[in-house]
N, C-alpha and C positions, 0 to 999 in steps of 0.2 A: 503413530498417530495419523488419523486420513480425516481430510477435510469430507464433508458430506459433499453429493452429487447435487448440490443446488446453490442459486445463488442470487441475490438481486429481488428488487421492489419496482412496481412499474406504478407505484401513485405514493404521494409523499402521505404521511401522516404528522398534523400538527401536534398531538400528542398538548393539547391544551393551552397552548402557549401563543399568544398573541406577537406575531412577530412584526407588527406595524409599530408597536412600541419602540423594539429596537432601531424601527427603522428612524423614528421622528428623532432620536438623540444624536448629538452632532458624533462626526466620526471617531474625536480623542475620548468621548467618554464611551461608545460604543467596542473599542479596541480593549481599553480598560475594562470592561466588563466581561470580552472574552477572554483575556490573560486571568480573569480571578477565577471563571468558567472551566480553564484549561488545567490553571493549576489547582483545581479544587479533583477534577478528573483523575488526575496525574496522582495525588495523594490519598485518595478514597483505594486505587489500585494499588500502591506500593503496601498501603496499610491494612490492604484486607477488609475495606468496610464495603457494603453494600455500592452497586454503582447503578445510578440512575439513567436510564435510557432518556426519559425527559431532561434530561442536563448535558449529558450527552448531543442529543438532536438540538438543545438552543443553542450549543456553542459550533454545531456543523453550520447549521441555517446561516448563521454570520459567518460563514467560510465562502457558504454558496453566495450569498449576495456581493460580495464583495468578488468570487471568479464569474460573474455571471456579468455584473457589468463592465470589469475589468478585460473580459473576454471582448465582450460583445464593443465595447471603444477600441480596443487595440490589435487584439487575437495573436497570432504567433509571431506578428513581426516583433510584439516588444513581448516576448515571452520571459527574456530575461527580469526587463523592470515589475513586472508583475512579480515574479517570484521576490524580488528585491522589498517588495511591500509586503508579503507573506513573512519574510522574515522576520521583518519588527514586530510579527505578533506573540513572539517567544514570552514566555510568563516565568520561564526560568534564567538564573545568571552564574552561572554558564550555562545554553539550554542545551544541556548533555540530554541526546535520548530526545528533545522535540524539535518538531520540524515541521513546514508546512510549503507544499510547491508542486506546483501544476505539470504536468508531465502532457504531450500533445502524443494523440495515437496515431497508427495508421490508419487509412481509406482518405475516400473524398465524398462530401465533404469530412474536414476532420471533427473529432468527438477527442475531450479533454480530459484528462481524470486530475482529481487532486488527491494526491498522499499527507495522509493526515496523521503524526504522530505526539502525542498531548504529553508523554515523556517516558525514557528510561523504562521497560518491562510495561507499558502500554498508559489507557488504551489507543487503540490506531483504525482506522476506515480507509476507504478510498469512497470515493464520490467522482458520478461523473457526469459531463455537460458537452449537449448538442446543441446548437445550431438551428432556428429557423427564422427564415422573416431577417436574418442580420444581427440577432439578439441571440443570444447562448443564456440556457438554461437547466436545471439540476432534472438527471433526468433519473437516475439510478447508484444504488450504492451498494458497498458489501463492508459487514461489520456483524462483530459477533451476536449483535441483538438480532440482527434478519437471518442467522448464519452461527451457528450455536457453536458450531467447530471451528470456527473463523479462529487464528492466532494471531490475534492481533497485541502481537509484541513486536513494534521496534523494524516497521516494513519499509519494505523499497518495492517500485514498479517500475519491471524492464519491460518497455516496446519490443515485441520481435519481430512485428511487419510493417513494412512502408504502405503494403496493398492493404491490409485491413484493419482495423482497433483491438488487437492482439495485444497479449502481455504477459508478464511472467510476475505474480507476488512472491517477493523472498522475505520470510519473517524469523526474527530470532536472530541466531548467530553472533550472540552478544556475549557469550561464555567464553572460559579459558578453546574450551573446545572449537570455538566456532560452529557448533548446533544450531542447522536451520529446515525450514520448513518448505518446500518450493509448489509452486501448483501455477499451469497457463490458462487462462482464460482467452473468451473471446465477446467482445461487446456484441452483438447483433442489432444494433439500433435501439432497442428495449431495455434489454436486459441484460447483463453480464453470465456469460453461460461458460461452467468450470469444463474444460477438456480432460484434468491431469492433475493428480496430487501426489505428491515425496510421503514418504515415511521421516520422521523427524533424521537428519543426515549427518552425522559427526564429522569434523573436518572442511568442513563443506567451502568450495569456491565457487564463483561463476564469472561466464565472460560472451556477452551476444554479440556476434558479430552477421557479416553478412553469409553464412556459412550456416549458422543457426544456433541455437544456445547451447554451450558447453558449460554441462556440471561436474565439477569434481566433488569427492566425497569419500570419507573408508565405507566399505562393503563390509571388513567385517573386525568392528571394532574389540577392539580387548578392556576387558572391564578390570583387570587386574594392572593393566599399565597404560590408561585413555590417553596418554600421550602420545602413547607411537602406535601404528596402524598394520598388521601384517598384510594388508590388501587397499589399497589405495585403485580406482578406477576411475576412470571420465569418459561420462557420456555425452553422446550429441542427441541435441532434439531439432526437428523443425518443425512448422506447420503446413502440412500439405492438405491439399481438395477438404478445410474446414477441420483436418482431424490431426494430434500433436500425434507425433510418431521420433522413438527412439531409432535414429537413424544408425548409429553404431555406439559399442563400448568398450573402452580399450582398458585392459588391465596396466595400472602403472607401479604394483609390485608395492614393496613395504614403505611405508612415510620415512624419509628421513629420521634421526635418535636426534629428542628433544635435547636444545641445546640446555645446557648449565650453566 
């Protein structure tokens, strides 16, 4: 499975929904309104029904207002508290599978994304907010509505540069298998532009360091015994002069015999 060569929106779409309403309701019924939003999201996808891009985009908009002024009063020094208020927007108990929290990229000045996952096999976004004037605002997003190939199940976003608003989406990986999906991006001030996409990857691990991102994964799985692996490898990647390049790949021989 390959993600398409494109990515990101450079002007919001209200998609008919008047969001000054949301805004005049005090905060506890505001929150309450996206916990029924989210878990309405969350349950339209588990069950296969239609999913509304307008429900969708009213429950992000109350994501962006609340990273937008939360940014713009605090910004990274209290990056933790901020996520700590994200939390309590969970609509499930346990909220297995959702999750909501701000991740800071590289460059200067910094650009923020928020990972957005509404629960358990989707759906999931990312959103992201720059900086002007001292006020942080929603500037671009990626999500399977702009982005048809988007897998948006169950995502994480790794930074991989201190120099620029690089990142790595890893989606999936929720099975016995651990099957996931990998692709780097790179923000450009606009728009989020894909450098690099995985084939869906069985086994898969990862680990960024200051070295560059290291994936592990089988090469070449067996469909008659997915437990064990006769080829296990791990690559490195980095980002060099703007372009993601497989720096080496090391073969690491057969998976371990699953245990019993």
């Amino acid at each position: 499975m390959k993600l398409a060569a494109a990515a990101g929106i450079l002007s919001f779409v209200f998609l008919g929904f008047d969001f000054s309403l949301l805004a005049q309701k005090n905060s506890a019924d505001a929150s309450q309104e996206f916990k029924r939003i989210a878990a309405q999201l969350s349950e339209a996808r588990l069950g296969g029904a239609p999913e509304s891009e307008a429900l969708q985009e009213k429950a992000l908009r109350f994501l962006d207002g609340l990273a937008g002024d939360e940014l713009s009063s605090a910004g990274a020094a209290d990056l933790d508290r901020i996520n700590q208020k994200f939390a309590r927007l969970v609509s499930h108990d346990p909220p297995v599978g959702e999750n909501y929290h701000l991740v800071r990229l590289g460059g200067s000045p910094a650009a923020y994304a928020l990972v957005v996952n509404f629960g358990l096999g989707g759906p999931a976004a990312i959103r992201i907010y720059t900086g002007m004037g001292g006020r942080y605002a929603f500037t671009a997003k990626i999500d399977h509505f702009v982005l048809q190939d988007f897998f948006d199940s169950d995502i994480e976003l790794i930074p991989i540069s201190l120099a620029e608003p690089a990142f790595v989406i890893v989606a999936g990986r929720t099975d016995d298998l651990a099957t996931g999906l990998f692709s780097a991006w790179r923000f450009d001030g606009r728009r989020p532009v894909m450098l690099w996409s995985s084939d869906l990857l069985q086994q898969s691990s990862y680990q960024a360091d200051a070295d560059g991102f290291h994936l592990t994964y089988c090469l070449e799985p067996d469909d008659e015994h997915p437990a064990s692996c006769p080829k296990m490898v791990k690559d490195l990647y980095r980002l060099e002069a703007g372009e993601w390049k497989r720096i080496e790949s090391v073969n690491l021989g057969p998976s371990p015999p699953a245990q019993k």
